[in-house]
N, C-alpha and C positions, 0 to 999 in steps of 0.2 A: 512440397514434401510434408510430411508427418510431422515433422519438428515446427516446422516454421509455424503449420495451423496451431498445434498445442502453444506455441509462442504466442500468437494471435488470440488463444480463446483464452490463454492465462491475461494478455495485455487488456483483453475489452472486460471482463469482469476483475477484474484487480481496479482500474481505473474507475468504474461503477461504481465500486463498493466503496471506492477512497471516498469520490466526489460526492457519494451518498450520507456518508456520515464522519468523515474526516473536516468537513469544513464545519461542524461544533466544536472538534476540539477545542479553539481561543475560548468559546463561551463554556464548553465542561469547566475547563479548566479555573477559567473564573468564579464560576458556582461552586467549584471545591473550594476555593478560599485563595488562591494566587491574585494578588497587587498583578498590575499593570507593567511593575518591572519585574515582579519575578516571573512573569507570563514572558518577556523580551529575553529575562537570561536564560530562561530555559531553549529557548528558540537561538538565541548564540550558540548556546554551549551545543545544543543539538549539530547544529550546521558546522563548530569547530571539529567536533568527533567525524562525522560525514568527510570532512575533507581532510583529515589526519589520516580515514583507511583508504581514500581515494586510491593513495602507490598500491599500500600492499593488496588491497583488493583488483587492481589489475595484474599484478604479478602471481594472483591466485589466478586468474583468468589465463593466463598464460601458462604456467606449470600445471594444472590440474584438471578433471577433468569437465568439460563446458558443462554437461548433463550435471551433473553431482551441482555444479556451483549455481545451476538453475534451480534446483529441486530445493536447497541450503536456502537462498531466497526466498522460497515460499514458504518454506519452514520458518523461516523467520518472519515473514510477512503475516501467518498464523498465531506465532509468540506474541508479537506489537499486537493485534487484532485480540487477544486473552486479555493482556497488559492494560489495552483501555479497556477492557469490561470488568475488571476486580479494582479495578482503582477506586476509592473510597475518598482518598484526598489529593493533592494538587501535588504530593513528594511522590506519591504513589503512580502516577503519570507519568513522571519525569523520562524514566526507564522505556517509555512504552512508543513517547515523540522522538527521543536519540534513536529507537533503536528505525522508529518508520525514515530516519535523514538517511541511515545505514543500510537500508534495504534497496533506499534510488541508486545505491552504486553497484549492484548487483541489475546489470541491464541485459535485456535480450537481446541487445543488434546487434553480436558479436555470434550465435545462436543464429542469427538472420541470413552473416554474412556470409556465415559458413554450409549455412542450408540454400541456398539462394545462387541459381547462376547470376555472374556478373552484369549480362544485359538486362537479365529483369528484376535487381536487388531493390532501385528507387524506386520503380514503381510499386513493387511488395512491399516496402518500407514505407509509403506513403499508403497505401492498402488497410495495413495494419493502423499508421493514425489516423484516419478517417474510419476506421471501423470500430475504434478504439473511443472516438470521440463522440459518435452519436449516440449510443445510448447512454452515457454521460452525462449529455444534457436533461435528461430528463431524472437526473439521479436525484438534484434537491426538492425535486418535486415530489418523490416517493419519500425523502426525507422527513418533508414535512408533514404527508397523510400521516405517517408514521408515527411520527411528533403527538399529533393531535390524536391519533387514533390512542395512543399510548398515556397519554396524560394530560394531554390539551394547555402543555406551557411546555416554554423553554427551560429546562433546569438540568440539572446534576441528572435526577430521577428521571424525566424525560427523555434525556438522551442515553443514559445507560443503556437501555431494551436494543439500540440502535446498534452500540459496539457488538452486546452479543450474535445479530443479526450477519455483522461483518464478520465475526469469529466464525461462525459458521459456516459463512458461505467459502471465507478462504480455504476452512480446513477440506471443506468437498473439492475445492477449485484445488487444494496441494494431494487429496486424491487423485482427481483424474492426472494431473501430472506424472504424477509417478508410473500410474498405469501407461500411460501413452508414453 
């Protein structure tokens, strides 16, 4: 069905985009000026807030409606994706990793389950992460042309160009969404 693919094409580029330029954040975040613990509490406090909305984010999942709480997700998955491209220093991040812990509890397999007859939901669900997963692998690798094309070092500067690159693509990828 219609739903399930736009699930699908939002899950394999959203995953992309993460694996592409989500795995500098530790090292952004370092380059703006965060110690080693304050790099650890930010990543606690992240993961406490993620499983504080855990309840009421399924109890939104249950009272309203799937569509709107999928669209809300992306929207917010384009807020965090702005969040790390203005960020300047390591306080200024903070907002931007709580809110990407916030966003994993907005999932599509609920979207899946309900789009999906019952004999063929595993195999769609397994579809989905293997289609999800190969172009993935190849995301640090565009990372780092990136990288290098950009400023040929790892730093603050070098990876900013990157976040905007992710803001972008999500806010097309939270276009087609809404269209479809």
């Amino acid at each position: 069905k219609e739903n399930w693919r736009t699930v699908v094409i939002r899950r394999i580029f959203n995953r992309f985009f993460n694996r592409c330029f989500l795995g500098y954040t530790k090292t952004d975040v370092r380059e703006l000026g965060a110690s080693p613990v304050e790099l650890g509490a930010v990543n606690s406090i992240s993961s406490i807030g993620s499983t504080l909305l855990a309840m009421p984010i399924g109890f939104l999942h249950d009272k309203y409606s799937l569509r709107k709480l999928f669209i809300f997700g992306s929207l917010l998955t384009v807020i965090a994706s702005l969040l790390y491209a203005i960020s300047s220093n390591w306080l200024m991040i903070i907002p931007a990793i709580v809110l990407t812990k916030i966003i994993s509890r907005f999932h599509c397999s609920v979207i899946c389950d309900l789009s999906l007859q019952t004999e063929s939901r595993a195999t769609a669900k397994s579809l989905c992460e293997g289609a999800g997963s190969i172009p993935s692998l190849f995301a640090p690798i565009l990372a780092a042309f990136l990288i290098t094309l950009v400023s040929g070092q790892i730093s603050a500067e070098g990876i900013r160009p990157l976040y905007w690159i992710q803001f972008l693509a999500h806010a097309i990828l939270l276009i087609y969404i809404v269209v479809m």
